[in-house]
C-alpha positions as CSV (number, residue, x, y, z in Angstrom):
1,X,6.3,10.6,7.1
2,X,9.2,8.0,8.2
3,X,9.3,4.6,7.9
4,X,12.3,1.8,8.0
5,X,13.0,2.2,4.2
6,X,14.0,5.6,4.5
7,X,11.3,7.9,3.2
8,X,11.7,11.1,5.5
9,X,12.6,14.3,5.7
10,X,11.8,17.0,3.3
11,X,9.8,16.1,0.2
12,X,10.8,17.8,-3.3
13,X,8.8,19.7,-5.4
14,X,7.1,17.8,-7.8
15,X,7.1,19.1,-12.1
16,X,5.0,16.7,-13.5
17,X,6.2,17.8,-17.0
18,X,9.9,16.6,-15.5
19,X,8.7,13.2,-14.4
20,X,9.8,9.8,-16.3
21,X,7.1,7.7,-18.2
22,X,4.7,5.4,-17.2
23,X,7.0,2.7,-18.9
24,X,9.8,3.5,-16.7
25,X,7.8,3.3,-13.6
26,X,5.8,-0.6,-14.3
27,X,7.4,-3.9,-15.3
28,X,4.7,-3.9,-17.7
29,X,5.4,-3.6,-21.9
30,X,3.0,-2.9,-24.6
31,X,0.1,-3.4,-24.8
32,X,-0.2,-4.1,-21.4
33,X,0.3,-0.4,-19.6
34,X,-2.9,0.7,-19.3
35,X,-2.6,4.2,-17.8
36,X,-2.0,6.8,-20.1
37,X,-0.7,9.7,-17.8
38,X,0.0,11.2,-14.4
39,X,-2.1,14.1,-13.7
40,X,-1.1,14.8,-10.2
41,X,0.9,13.7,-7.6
42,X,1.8,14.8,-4.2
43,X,3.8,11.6,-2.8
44,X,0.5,10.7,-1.0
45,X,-1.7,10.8,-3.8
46,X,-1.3,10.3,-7.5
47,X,-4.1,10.8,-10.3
48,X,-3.6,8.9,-13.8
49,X,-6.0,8.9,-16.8
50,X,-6.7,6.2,-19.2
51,X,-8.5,5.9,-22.7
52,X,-10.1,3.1,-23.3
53,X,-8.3,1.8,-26.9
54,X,-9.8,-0.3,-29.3
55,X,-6.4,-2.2,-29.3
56,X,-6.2,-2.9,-25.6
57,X,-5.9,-6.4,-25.2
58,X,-9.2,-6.9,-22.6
59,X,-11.4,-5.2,-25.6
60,X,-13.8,-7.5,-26.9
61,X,-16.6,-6.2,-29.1
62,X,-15.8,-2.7,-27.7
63,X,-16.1,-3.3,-24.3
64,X,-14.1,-3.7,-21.5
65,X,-15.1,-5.5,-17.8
66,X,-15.5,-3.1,-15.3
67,X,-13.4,-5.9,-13.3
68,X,-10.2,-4.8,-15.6
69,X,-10.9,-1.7,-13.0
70,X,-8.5,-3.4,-10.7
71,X,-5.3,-3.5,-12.9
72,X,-6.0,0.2,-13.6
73,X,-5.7,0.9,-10.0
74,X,-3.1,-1.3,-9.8
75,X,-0.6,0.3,-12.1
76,X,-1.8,3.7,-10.7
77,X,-0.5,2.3,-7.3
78,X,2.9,1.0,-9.0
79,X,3.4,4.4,-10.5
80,X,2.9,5.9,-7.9
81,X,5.5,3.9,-5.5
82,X,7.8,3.9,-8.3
83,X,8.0,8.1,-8.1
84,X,7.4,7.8,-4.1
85,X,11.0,6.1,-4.5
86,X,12.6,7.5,-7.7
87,X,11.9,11.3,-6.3
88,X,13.2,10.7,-2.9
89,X,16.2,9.5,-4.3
90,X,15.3,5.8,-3.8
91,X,15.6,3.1,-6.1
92,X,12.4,2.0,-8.1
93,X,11.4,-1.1,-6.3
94,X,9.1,-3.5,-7.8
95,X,6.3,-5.0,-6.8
96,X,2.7,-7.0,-6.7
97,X,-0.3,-6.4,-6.5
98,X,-1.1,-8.5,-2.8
99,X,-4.5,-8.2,-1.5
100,X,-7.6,-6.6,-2.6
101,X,-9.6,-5.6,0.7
102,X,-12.9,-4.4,-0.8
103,X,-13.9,-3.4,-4.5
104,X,-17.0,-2.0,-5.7
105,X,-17.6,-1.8,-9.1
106,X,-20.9,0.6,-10.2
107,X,-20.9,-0.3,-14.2
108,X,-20.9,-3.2,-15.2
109,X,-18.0,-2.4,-19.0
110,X,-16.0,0.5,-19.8
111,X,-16.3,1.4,-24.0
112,X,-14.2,2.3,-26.1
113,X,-13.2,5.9,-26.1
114,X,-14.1,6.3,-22.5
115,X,-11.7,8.8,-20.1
116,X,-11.2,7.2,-16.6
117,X,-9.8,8.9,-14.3
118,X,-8.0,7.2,-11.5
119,X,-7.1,8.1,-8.4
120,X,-5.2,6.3,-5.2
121,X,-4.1,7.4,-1.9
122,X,-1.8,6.2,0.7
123,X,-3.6,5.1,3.8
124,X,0.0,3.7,4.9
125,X,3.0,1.3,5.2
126,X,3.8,-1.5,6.9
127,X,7.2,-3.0,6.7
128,X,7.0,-4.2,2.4
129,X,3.2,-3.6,2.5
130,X,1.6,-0.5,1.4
131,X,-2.8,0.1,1.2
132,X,-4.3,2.2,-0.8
133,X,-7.4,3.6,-1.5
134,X,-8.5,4.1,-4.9
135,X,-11.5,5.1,-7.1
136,X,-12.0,5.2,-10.8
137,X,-14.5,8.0,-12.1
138,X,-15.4,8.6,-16.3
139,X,-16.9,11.6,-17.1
140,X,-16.8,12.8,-12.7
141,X,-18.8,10.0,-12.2
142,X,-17.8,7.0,-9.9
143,X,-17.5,3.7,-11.6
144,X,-15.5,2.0,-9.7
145,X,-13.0,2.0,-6.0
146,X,-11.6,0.1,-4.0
147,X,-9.0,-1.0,-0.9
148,X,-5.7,-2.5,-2.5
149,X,-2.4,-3.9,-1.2
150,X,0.6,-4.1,-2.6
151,X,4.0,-5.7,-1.5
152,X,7.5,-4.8,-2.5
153,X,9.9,-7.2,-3.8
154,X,13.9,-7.5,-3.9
155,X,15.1,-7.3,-7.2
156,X,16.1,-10.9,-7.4
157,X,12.7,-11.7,-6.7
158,X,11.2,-10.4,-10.4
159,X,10.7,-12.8,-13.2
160,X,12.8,-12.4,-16.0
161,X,11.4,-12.2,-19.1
162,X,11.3,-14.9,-22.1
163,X,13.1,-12.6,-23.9
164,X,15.9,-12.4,-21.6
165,X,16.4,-16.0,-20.9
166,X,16.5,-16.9,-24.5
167,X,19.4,-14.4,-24.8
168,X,21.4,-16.1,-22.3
C-alpha cells in the first residue's frame, strides 16, 4: 500500500496486548468513548467490541437507537487510523467523520448489556479521505453496516476544549 502521506513499505507486526488505549487513539473523553476494545487489527481491518452500559449517555430506559450504530463505527474507524499512523511511525492525525454513503440498520435499539461487535475495513484513500466499510453484529448476528468517510485534519484545525480555553 502507498499513498502521498507516506504509508509504505513493510508493515510491523501487530501485539494487540502492546497497543495504546482507545483514549489515546479518539478526541473523545468519558463517557463519550464508546468502544471498549480492539480485538484485531491488521492495518486494513480492525475489530472493536462494545457493551452496551446503563451509564452511556444515549441510554434512555435501557435502550439505545440502533442509529447510535454510526458513532460506534465511527470511533472504530478513528481507532483504527489512529494505529494505521501511530504503528507506522506516523503521527496520530485527527479527524471527522465526513460522509456516510449507505447505512443499514436491521434492529431497530440496542439493550443494555448487549456485546456488539464491530468491524471496518479499508476500501481506500484518497488524498485526506479514507472509506470504510463497516458492520455491527451482537451475538454473530448482523444488526447494523454501513459505507463511511472520514477526512483527516491538521492539528490546528481541532477545537480546543472549554477546558483549555478557560485555562488560558
Amino acid at each position: 500500500m502507498s499513498d502521498e502521506q507516506g504509508r509504505e513499505g513493510a508493515l510491523p507486526e501487530v501485539d494487540l496486548a502492546a497497543l495504546p488505549t482507545i483514549a489515546e487513539m479518539l478526541p473523545h473523553r468519558p463517557p463519550m468513548i464508546l468502544i471498549d476494545a480492539v480485538t484485531a487489527f491488521d492495518f486494513e481491518t480492525i475489530t472493536c467490541t462494545r457493551r452496551i452500559d446503563a451509564s452511556e449517555p444515549y441510554v434512555i430506559d435501557g435502550k439505545v437507537s440502533a442509529a447510535v450504530a454510526i458513532e460506534y463505527l465511527a470511533q472504530t474507524v478513528a481507532t483504527q487510523r489512529g494505529l494505521d499512523g501511530l504503528l507506522r511511525g506516523l503521527p496520530v492525525v485527527k479527524g471527522v467523520l465526513a460522509a456516510c454513503r449507505s447505512m443499514s440498520l436491521h434492529v431497530g435499539e440496542f439493550a443494555v448489556g448487549d456485546e456488539l461487535t464491530i468491524h471496518a475495513q479499508s476500501l481506500g484513500q484518497m488524498a485526506h479521505i479514507a472509506s470504510f466499510r463497516g458492520r455491527i453484529e451482537r451475538a454473530g448476528v448482523l444488526v447494523a453496516e454501513a459505507v463511511i468517510q472520514v477526512a483527516e485534519l491538521p492539528a490546528d484545525a481541532m477545537p480546543t476544549p472549554a477546558s483549555a480555553q478557560a485555562a488560558t
